[in-house]
N, C-alpha and C positions, 0 to 999 in steps of 0.2 A: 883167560878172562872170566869163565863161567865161576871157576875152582875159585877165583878170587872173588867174585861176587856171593859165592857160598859162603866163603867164609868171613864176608861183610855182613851176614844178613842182608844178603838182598835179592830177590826175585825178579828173575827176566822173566817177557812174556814178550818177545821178539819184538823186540827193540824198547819195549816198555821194562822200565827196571824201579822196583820199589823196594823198599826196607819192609822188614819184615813185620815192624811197626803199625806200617798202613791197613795187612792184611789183618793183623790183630785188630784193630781199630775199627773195620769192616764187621770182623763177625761181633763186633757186639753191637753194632750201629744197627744190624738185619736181625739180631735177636731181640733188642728192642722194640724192630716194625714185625716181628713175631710176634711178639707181645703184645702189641700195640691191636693187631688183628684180629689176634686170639680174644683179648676182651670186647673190642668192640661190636664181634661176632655174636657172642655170648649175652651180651646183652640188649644188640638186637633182637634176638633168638628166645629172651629170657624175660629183657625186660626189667633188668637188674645185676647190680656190677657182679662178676664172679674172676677174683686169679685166675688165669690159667696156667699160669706159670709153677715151675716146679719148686722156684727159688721165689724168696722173698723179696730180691730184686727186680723189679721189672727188664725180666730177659729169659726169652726161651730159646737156650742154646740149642735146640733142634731145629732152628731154622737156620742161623748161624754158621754154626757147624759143618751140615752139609755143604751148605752154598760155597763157603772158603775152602773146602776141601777139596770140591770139584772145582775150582778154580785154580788150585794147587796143582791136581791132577792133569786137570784139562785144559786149560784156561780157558778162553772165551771163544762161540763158534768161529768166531774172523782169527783170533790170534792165538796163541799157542801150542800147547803138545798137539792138540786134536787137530787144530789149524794143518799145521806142520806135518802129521801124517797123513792126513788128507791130502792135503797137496805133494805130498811124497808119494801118493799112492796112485791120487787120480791126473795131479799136474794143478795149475792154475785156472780150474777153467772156469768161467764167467754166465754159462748159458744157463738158462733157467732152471733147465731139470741137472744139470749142477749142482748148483743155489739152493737145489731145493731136497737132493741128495743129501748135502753137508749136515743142511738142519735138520733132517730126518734122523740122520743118524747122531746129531746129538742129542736128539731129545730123544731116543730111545738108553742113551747112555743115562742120559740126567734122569729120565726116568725108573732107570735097573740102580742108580746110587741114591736115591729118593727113598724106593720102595728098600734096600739093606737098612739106610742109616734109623728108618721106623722101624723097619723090624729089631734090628739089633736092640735098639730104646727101649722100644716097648717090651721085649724081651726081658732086658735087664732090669727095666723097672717091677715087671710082675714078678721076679723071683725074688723081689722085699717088700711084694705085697703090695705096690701103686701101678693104679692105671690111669694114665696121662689124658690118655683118648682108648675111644672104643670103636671098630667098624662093625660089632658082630650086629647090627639089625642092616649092613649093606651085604648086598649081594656077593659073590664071590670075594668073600672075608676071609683071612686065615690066622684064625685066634683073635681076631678083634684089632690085630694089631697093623694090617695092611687088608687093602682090597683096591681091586685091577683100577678103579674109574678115579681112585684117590692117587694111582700110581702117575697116571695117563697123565691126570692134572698137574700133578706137580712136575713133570715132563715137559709139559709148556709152560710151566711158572717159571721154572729153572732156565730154560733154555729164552724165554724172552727176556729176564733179569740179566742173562752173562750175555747178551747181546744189545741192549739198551740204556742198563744200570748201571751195569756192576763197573765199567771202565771209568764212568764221571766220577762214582761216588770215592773208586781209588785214585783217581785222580783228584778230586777235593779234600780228600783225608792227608793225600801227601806233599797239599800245599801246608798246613801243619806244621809248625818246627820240630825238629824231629826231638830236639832233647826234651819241648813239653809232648810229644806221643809216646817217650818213652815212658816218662811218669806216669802218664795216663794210661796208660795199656799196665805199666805193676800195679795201679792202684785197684784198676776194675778188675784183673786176675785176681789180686790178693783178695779181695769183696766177696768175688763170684766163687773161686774156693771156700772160702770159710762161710759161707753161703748154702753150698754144697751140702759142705761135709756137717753141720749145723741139722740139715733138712734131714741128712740120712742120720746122723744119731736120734733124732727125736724120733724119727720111723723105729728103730732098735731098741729106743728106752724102755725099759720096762715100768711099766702102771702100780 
């Protein structure tokens, strides 16, 4: 049954099963409220509008990204691989420092794939000369491109999203027909690449 759900496009998440459609659908829905955060921050902060976005679209796939990736990964603290070895490892148990075991240790997970998927980014963006964000005036920074209390945060950003949000919002996505999610998930790929690749040739063009 799994082999044949692989090769429908589809994602179990014990006993939850989606098309691959929805997860797609997801991450641009969370890169959008990246986006959406990112300015509104910013101009709190500022006091006037500034992109933060890398792409001319309003969507920062660094929020995106992660988030669907460790749900790929992981799924959610109650359901999934993480679920599933947990309770393969501790059993089903119910009691508080249980309860409170699980989400510890998912949010030390969410927070070690938080702090790679920044680093990697930020990595990959300074070797063509853009820097997305900066932590070098926070404390224990490294490179400007992580530091420990940025890490911590997004530890409990992630871990209260994939145990509050993230189940509704794929489940609202894959009320959706699925043949207009297909459309819509080539159209925003096809956008969002040529988007892309658009941002980094003009970084390359020469003056």
């Amino acid at each position: 049954m799994k082999d044949r759900a692989k090769k429908n496009g589809i994602i179990e998440t014990k006993g939850k099963r989606y098309d691959v459609t929805v997860v797609t659908l997801a991450f641009f829905v969370i890169s959008f409220l990246g986006w959406a955060y990112e300015t509104a921050l910013m101009y709190l902060w500022h006091g006037r509008y500034f992109d933060r976005g890398f792409l001319t679209l309003p969507f920062c796939p660094i929020y995106g990204a992660p988030v669907c990736l460790l749900y790929l990964l992981l799924g959610t603290p109650q359901a999934g691989k993480f679920a599933s070895f947990f309770e393969g490892r501790f059993g089903q148990k119910t009691g508080a420092f249980w309860v409170f075991l699980r989400y510890v240790l998912y949010f030390l997970l969410s927070a070690a794939f938080a702090t790679f998927a920044e680093l990697s980014v930020g990595l990959l963006f300074e070797g063509v000369g853009v820097s997305l964000w900066s932590y070098s005036d926070q404390p224990l920074n490294f490179r400007g491109h992580i530091c420990l209390h940025v890490s911590l945060l997004w530890g409990v950003l992630l871990t209260v999203f994939m145990r509050f949000i993230m189940p509704s919002l794929l489940r609202l996505l894959a009320k959706i027909p699925k043949k207009f999610r297909g459309i819509l998930c080539l159209l925003l790929l096809t956008a969002t690449l040529v988007d892309f690749f658009w941002n980094i040739a003009a970084l390359v063009r020469p003056y």
